[in-house]
N, CA, C and O atoms as a printed pandas DataFrame, in Angstrom:
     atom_number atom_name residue_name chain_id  residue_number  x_coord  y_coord  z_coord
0              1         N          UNK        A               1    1.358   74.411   -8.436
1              2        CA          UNK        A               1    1.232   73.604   -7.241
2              3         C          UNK        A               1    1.541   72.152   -7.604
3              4         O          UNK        A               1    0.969   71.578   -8.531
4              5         N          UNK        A               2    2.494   71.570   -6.814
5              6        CA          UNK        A               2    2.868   70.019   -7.081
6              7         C          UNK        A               2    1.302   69.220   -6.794
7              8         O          UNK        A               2    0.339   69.562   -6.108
8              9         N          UNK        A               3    1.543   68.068   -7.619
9             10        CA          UNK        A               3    0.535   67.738   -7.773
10            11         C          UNK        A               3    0.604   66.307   -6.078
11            12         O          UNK        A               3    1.740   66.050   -5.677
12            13         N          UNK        A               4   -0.696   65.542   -5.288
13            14        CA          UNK        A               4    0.002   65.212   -4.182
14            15         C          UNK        A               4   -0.546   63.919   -4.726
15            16         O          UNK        A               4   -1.456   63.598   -5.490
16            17         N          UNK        A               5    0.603   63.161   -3.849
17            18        CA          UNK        A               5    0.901   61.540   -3.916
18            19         C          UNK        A               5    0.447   60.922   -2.850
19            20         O          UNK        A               5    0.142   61.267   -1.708
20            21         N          UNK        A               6    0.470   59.464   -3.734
21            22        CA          UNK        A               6   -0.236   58.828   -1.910
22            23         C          UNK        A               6    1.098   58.709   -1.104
23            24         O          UNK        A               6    2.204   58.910   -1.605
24            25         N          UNK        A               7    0.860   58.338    0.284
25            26        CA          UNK        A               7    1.886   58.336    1.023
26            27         C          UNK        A               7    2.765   57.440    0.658
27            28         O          UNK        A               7    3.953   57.724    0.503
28            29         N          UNK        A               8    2.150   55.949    0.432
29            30        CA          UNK        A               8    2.911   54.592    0.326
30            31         C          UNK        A               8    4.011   54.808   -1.044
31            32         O          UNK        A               8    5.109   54.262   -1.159
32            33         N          UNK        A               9    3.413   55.692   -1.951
33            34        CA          UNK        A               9    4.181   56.221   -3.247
34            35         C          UNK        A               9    5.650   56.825   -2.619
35            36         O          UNK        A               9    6.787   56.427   -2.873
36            37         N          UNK        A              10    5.180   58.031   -1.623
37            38        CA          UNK        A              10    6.192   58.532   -1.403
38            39         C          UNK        A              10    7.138   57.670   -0.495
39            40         O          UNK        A              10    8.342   57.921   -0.548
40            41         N          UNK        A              11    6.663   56.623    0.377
41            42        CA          UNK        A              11    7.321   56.346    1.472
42            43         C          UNK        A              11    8.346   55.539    0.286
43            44         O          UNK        A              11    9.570   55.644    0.354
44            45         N          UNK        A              12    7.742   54.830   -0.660
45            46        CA          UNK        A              12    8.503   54.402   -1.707
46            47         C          UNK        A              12    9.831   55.213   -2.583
47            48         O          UNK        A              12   10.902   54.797   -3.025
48            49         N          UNK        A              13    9.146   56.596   -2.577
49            50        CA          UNK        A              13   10.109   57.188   -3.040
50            51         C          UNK        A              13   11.392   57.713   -2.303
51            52         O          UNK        A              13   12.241   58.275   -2.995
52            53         N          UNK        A              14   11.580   57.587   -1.085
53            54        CA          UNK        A              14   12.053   57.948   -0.593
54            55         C          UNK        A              14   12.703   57.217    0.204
55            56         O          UNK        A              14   13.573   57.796    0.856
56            57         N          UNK        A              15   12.546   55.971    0.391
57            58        CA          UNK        A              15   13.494   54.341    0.249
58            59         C          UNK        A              15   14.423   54.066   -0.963
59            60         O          UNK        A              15   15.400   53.320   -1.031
60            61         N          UNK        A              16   13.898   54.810   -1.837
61            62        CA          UNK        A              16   14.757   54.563   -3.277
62            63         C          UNK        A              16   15.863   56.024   -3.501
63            64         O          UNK        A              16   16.860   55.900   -4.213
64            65         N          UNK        A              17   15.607   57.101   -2.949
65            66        CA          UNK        A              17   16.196   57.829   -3.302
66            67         C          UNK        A              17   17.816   57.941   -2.028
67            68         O          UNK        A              17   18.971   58.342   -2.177
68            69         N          UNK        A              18   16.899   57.241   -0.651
69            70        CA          UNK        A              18   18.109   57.302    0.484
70            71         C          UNK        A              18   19.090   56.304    0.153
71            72         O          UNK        A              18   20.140   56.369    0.791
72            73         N          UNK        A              19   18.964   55.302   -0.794
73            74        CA          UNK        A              19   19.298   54.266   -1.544
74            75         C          UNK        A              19   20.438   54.553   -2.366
75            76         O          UNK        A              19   21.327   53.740   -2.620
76            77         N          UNK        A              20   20.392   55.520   -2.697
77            78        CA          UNK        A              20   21.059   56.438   -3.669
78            79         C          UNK        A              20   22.735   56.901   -3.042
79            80         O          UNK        A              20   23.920   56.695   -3.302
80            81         N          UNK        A              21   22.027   57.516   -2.238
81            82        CA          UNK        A              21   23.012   57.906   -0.724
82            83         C          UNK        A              21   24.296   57.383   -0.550
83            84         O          UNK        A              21   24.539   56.192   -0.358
84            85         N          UNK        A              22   25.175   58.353   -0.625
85            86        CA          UNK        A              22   26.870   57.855   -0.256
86            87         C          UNK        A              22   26.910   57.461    0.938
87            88         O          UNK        A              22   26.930   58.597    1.413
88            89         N          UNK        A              23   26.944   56.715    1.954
89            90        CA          UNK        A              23   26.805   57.108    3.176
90            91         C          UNK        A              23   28.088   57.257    3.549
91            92         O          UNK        A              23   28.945   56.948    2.722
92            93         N          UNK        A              24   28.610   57.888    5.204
93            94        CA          UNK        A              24   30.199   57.790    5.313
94            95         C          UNK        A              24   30.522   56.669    6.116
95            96         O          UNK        A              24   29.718   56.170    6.904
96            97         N          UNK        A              25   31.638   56.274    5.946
97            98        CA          UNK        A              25   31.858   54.977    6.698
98            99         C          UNK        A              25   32.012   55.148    8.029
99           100         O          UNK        A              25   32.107   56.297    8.461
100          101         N          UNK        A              26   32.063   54.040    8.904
101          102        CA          UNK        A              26   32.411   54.666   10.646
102          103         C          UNK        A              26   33.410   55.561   10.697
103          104         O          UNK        A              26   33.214   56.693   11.139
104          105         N          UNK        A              27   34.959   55.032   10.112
105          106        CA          UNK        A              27   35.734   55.592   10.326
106          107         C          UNK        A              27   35.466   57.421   10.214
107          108         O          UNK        A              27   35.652   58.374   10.970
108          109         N          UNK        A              28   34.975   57.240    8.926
109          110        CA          UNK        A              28   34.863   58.866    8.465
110          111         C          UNK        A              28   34.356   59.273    9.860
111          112         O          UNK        A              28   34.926   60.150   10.508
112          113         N          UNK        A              29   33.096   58.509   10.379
113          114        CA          UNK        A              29   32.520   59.829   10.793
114          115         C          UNK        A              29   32.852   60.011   12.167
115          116         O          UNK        A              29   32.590   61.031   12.804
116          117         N          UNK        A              30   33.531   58.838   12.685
117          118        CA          UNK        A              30   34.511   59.174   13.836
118          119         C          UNK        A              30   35.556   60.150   14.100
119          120         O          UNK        A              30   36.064   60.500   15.165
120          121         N          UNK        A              31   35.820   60.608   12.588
121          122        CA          UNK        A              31   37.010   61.280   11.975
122          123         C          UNK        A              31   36.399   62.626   12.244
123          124         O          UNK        A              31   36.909   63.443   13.012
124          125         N          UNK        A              32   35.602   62.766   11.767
125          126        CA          UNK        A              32   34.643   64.067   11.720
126          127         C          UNK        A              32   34.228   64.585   13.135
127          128         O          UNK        A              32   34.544   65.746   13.391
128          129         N          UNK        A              33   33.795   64.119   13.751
129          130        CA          UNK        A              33   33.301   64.010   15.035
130          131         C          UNK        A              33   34.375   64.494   16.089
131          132         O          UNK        A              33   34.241   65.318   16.994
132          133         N          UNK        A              34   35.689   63.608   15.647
133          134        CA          UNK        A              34   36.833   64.240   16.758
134          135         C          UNK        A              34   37.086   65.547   15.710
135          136         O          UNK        A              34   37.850   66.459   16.026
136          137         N          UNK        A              35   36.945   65.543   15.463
137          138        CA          UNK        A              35   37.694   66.763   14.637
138          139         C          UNK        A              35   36.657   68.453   14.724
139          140         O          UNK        A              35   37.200   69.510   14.404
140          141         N          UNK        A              36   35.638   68.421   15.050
141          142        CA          UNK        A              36   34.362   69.553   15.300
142          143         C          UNK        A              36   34.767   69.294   16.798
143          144         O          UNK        A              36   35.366   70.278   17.231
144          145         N          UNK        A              37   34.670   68.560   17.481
145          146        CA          UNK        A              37   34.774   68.535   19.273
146          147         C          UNK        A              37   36.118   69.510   19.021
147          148         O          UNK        A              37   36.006   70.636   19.506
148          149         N          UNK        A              38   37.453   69.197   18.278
149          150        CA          UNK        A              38   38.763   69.426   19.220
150          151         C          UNK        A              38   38.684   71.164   18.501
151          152         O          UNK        A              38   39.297   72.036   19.116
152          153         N          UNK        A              39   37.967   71.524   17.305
153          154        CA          UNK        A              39   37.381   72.827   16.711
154          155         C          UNK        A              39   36.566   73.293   18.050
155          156         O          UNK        A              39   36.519   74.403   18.579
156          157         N          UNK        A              40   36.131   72.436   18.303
157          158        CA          UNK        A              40   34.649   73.698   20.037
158          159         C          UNK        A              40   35.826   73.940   20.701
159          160         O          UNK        A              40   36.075   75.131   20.513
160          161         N          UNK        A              41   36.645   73.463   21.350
161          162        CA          UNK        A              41   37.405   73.062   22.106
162          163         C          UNK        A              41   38.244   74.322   21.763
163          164         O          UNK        A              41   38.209   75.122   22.698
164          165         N          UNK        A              42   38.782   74.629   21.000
165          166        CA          UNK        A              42   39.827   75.913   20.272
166          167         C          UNK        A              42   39.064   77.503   20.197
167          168         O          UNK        A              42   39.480   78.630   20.462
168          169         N          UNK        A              43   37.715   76.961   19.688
169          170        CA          UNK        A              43   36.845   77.977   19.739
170          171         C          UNK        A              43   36.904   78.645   21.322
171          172         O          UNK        A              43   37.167   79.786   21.702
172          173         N          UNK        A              44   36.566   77.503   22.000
173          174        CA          UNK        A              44   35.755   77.902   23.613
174          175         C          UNK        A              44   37.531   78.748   24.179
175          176         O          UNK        A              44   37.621   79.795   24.819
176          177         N          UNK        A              45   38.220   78.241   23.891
177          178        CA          UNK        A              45   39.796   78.262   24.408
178          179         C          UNK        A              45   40.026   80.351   23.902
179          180         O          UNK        A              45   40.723   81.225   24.417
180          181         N          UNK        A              46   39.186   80.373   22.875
181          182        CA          UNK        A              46   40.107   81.559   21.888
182          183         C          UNK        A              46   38.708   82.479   22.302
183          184         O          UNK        A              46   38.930   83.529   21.698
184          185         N          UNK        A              47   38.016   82.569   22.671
185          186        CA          UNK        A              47   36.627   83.155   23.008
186          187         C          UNK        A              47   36.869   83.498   24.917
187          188         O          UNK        A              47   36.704   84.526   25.573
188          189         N          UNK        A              48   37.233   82.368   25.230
189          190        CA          UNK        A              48   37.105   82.277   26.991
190          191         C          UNK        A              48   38.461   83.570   27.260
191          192         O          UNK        A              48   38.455   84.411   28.159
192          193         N          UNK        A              49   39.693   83.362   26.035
193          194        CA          UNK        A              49   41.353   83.898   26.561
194          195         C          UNK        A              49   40.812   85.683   25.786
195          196         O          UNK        A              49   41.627   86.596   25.920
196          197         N          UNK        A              50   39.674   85.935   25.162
197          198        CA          UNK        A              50   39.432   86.995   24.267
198          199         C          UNK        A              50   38.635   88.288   25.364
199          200         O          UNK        A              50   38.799   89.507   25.330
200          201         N          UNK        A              51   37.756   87.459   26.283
201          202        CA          UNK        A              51   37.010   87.506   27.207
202          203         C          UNK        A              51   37.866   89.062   27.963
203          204         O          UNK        A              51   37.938   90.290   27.921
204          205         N          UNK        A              52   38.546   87.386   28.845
205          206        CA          UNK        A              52   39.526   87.709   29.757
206          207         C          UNK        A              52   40.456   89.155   29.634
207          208         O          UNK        A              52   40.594   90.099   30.412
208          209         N          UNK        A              53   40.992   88.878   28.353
209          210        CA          UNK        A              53   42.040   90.178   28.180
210          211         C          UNK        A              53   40.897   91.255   28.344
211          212         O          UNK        A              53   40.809   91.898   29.390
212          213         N          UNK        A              54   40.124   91.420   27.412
213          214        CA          UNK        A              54   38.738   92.176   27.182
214          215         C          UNK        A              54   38.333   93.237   28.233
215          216         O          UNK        A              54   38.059   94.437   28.244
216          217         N          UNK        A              55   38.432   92.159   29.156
217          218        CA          UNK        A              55   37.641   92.738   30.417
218          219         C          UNK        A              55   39.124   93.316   31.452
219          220         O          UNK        A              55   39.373   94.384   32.010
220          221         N          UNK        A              56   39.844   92.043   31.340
221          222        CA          UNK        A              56   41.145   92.882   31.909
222          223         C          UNK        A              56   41.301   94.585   31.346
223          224         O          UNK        A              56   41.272   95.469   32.202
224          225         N          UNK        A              57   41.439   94.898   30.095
225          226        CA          UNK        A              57   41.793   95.987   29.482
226          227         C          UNK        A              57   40.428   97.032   29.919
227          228         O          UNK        A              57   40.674   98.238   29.961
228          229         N          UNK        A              58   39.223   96.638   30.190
229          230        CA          UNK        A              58   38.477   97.778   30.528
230          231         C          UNK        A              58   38.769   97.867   31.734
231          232         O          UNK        A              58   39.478   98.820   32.059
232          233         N          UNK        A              59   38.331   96.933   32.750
233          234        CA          UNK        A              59   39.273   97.242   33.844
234          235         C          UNK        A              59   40.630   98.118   34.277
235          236         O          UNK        A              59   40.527   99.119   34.987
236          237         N          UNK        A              60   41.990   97.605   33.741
237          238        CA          UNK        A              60   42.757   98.829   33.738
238          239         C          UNK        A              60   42.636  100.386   33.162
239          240         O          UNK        A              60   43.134  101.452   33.522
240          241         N          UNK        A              61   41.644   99.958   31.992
241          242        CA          UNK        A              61   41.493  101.883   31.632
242          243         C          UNK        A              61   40.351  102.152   32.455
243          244         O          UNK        A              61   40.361  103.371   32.627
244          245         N          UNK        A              62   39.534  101.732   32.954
245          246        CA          UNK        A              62   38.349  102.334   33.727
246          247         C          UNK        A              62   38.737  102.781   35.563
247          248         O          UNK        A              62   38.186  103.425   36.455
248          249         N          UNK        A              63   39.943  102.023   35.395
249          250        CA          UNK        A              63   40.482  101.850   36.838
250          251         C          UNK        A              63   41.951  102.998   37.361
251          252         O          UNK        A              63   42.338  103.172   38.516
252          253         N          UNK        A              64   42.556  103.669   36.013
253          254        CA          UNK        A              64   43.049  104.359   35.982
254          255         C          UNK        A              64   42.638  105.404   36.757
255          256         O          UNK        A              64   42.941  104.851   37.815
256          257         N          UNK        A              65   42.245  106.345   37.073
257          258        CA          UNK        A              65   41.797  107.373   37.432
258          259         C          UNK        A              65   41.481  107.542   38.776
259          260         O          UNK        A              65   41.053  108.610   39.213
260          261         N          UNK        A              66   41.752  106.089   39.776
261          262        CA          UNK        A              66   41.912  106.424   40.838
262          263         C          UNK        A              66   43.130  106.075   41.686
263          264         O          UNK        A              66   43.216  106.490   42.842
């Protein structure tokens, strides 16, 4: 069992360790950001057109027969 610290220790430790931290610059994370949106965006596109056929195709074989 870890042994426990006072808080002010940790709040300390943990000012020093975020310290540490690469952070990303704006640009990056603007970069990042458009780039997961225009990924949902492809996703929702390839999921919504997967759907469609999907249901089209049970439709025509379920619909056959009359």
């Amino acid at each position: 069992m870890a042994s426990k610290t006072n808080p002010l220790t940790f709040l300390r430790q943990v000012r020093s360790e975020t310290a540490k931290v690469t952070w990303p610059s704006r640009r990056e994370t603007m970069i990042s950001t458009v780039m997961v949106l225009v990924m949902v965006i492809f996703a929702a596109l390839f999921f919504f057109a997967a759907d469609q056929l999907i249901g089209w195709l049970l439709s025509f074989v379920l619909n056959v027969g009359n």
